[in-house]
N, C-alpha and C positions, 0 to 999 in steps of 0.2 A: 634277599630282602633289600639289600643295599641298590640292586638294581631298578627293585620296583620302584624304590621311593623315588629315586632320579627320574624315573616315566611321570612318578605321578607330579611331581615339581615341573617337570617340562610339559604336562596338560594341564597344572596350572596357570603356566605362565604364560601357553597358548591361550588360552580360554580369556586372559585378561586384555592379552594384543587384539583377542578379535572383538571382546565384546563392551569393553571399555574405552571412551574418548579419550584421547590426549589431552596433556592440559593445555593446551591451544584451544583445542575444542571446546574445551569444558567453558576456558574464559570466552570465546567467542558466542558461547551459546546459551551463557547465564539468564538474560533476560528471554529467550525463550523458555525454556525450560522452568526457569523459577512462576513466569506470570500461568502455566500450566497446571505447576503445583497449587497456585495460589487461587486455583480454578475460575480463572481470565478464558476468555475465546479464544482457546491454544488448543487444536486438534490434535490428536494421537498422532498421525499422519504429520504434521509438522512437528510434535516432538522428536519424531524418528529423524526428519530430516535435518532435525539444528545437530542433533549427537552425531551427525553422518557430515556436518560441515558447515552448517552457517553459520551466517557473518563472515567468516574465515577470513576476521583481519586480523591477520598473521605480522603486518608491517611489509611482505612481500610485494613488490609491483604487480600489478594483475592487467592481465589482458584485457579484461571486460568487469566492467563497472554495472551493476542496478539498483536503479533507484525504487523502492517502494514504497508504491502512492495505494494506502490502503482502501479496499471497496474498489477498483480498479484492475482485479485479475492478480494483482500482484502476489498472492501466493500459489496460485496456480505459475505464473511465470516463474516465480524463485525456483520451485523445485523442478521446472523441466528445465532453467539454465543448467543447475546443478548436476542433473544427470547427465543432459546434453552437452556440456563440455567435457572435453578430455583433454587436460584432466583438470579435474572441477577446482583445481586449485588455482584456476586462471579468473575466476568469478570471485568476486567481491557483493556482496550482500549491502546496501548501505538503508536500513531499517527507517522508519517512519521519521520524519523530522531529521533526516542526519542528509546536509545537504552535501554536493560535492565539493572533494577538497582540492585545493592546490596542487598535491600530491597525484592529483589525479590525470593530470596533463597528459596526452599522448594512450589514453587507456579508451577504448570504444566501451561509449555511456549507452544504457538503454534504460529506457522510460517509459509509465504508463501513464494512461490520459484517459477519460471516460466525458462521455456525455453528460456535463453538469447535473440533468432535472433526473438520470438514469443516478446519479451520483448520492445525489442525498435522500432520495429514497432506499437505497440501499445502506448507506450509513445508519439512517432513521432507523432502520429495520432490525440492523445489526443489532444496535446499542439496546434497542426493546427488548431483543431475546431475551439480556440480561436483566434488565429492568422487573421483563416479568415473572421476572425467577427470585426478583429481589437479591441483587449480585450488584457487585460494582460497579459502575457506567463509564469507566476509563474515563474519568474526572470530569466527563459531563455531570455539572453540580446544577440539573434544573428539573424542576419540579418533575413530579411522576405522571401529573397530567397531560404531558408533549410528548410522553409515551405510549407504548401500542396498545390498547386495552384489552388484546386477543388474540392469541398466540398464530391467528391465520394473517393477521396484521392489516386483512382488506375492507373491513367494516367501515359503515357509514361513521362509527365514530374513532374508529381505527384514521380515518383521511382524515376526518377535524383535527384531530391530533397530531398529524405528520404537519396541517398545514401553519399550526399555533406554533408547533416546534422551528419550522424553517423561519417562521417572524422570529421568534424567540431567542432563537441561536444566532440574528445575526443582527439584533440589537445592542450597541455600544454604549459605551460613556464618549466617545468620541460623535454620535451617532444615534440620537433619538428614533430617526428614521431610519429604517434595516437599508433601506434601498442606497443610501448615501453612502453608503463602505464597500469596501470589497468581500468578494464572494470568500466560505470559508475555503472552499476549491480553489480559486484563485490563488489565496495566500500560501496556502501548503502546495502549489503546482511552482510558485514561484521562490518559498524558502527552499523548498527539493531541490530544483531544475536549473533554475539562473545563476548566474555569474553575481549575484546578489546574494545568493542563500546565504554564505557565510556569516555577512552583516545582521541578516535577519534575523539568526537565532536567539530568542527571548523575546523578540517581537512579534511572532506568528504565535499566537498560541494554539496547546495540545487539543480542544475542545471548542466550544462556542468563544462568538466575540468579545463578550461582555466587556472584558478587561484594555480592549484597545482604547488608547488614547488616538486626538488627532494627529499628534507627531508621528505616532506608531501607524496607523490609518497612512499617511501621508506618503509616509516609508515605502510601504507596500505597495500603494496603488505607483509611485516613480517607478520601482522595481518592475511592475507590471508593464510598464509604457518600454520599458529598455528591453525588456525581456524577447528574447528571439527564440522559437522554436529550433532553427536550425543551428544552434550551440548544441543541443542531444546529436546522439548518430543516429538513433533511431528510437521512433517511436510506436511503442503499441497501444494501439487503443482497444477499450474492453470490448467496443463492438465488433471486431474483426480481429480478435487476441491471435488464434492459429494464424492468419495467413501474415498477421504484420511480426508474429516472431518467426517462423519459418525464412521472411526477406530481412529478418535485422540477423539471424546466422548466416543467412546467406554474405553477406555486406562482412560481417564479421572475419569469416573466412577469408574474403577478399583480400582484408586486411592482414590478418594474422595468420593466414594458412589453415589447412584441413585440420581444425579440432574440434567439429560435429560431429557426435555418433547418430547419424539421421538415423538409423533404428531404433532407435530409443526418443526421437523427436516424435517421430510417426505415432510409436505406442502411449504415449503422454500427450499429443495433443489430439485426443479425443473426445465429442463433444459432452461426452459425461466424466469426463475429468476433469472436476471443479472442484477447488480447494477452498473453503469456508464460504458457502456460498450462502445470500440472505434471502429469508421468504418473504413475500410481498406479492402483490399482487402485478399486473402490467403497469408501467409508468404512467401513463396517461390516467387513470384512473385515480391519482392523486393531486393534479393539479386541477383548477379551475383557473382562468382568467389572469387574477390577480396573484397567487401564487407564483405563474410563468412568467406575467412580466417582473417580479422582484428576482429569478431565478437570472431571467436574459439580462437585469439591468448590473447585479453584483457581479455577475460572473463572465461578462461581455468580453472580456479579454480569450479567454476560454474558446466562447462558440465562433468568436473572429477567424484566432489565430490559428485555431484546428478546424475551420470551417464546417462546422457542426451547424446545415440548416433548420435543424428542429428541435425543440424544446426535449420530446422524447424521442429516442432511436423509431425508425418507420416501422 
């Protein structure tokens, strides 16, 4: 009897090693896991992956840094760094609005970047889903009419909508006219990415612009004017996600030695392996005219600096 019990204490205490986080995990993973619970746009598939390690700011130095620019691939990228490193505790997670830190010196950064007008039709689309479920809109606090009226999201009054919304969201108190501020891409490419983030944070906000003042306005667009692309090591853009992470592990290795499982890069970057992906119809088919030059004139630093010749990917 005495023996069995000691097996069965030791497939207890197995079963807890295998199927329970550490509390590292647990703190690194709260804000996933809880916004899941709280039935937020948290897929099953990325619950599995926060318990299995994200964030994993542990305080440790890590070899590679990511920055997530949401609606830009970036959950599809989190979970193939995760697997594709070995060992994944060389990846650092750095979540939406958490720019780079000082700390972070000497660590190969990777970044995501999307084609502006590919950009906020995808966010638009996002934030609908919920909307039309009558769910929280991750503190987009604006009217329910700038949202999707139809769960396909491509109707003639499905686009009226997308287009009141892009005026809407990027109307300020600093800023009567949306066109006079910076793009909300812009801002959150530049709180993430630049050697500014730091200063920026409470000045970019989580959602639309409403709340920017002109100093705050002002802030940004300098930050913007300084901002150099080639501060990242490398960047993925959403239009070519496979082949620009495939060259930032490659670069990586270079750096820091053979720690890609390419077999595990190969079977994740597959073109039907997309992590939260939004319905919508093709880009173009949201804009008209006026819509694209407010998209090129906020978000100008954007189509420059990533030499993005078209309003929508070809």
């Amino acid at each position: 009897m005495r023996v069995r019990f000691l097996c069965l204490q030791c497939a207890l205490v197995l079963a807890a090693a295998l199927t329970w986080p550490t509390g590292r995990e647990q703190a690194a993973n709260r804000s996933t896991i809880g916004q899941a619970e709280a039935e937020w746009p948290v897929g099953q598939e990325q619950v599995a992956e926060a318990r299995f390690g994200a964030e994993n700011n542990d305080g440790a130095h890590k070899t590679l840094i990511f920055g997530h620019l949401p609606k830009a691939g970036g959950m599809t990228l989190r979970n193939s760094l995760w697997k594709a490193i070995n060992p994944w505790s060389e990846v650092r997670y750095n979540s939406e609005f958490a720019p780079w830190s000082p700390a972070d010196k000497g660590a190969f950064k990777v970044a995501a970047i999307r084609n502006p007008c590919e950009y906020y039709v995808s966010i638009w689309s996002f934030i609908s889903s919920y909307a039309l479920k009558g769910k929280p809109t991750y503190g987009w606090n604006m009217a329910r009419e700038v949202w999707a009226a139809t769960d396909s999201r491509d109707s003639a009054e499905d686009i009226r909508r997308f287009r009141s919304w892009l005026r809407a969201a990027h109307v300020s108190k600093a800023h009567g006219d949306p066109a006079e501020g910076p793009g909300i891409l812009s801002s959150r490419v530049v709180l993430q990415y630049s050697d500014d983030g730091p200063d920026l944070k409470g000045v970019v906000p989580h959602s639309a612009l409403g709340g920017i003042t002109k100093e705050k306005s002002q802030k940004i667009n300098d930050a913007l004017n300084r901002f150099n692309p080639s501060s990242v090591d490398c960047w993925v853009k959403t239009e070519s996600l496979n082949e620009d992470l495939k060259r930032c592990l490659l670069k990586y290795e270079a750096r820091f030695g053979p720690h890609v499982n390419w077999d595990v890069v190969t079977r994740k970057l597959q073109p039907d392996h997309v992590v939260n992906p939004s319905k919508h119809s093709t880009c173009q088919n949201y804009y008209d005219a006026e819509s694209e030059a407010l998209v090129r004139k906020v978000d100008h630093h954007i189509f420059q600096k990533f030499g993005y010749p078209s309003c929508c990917k070809a």
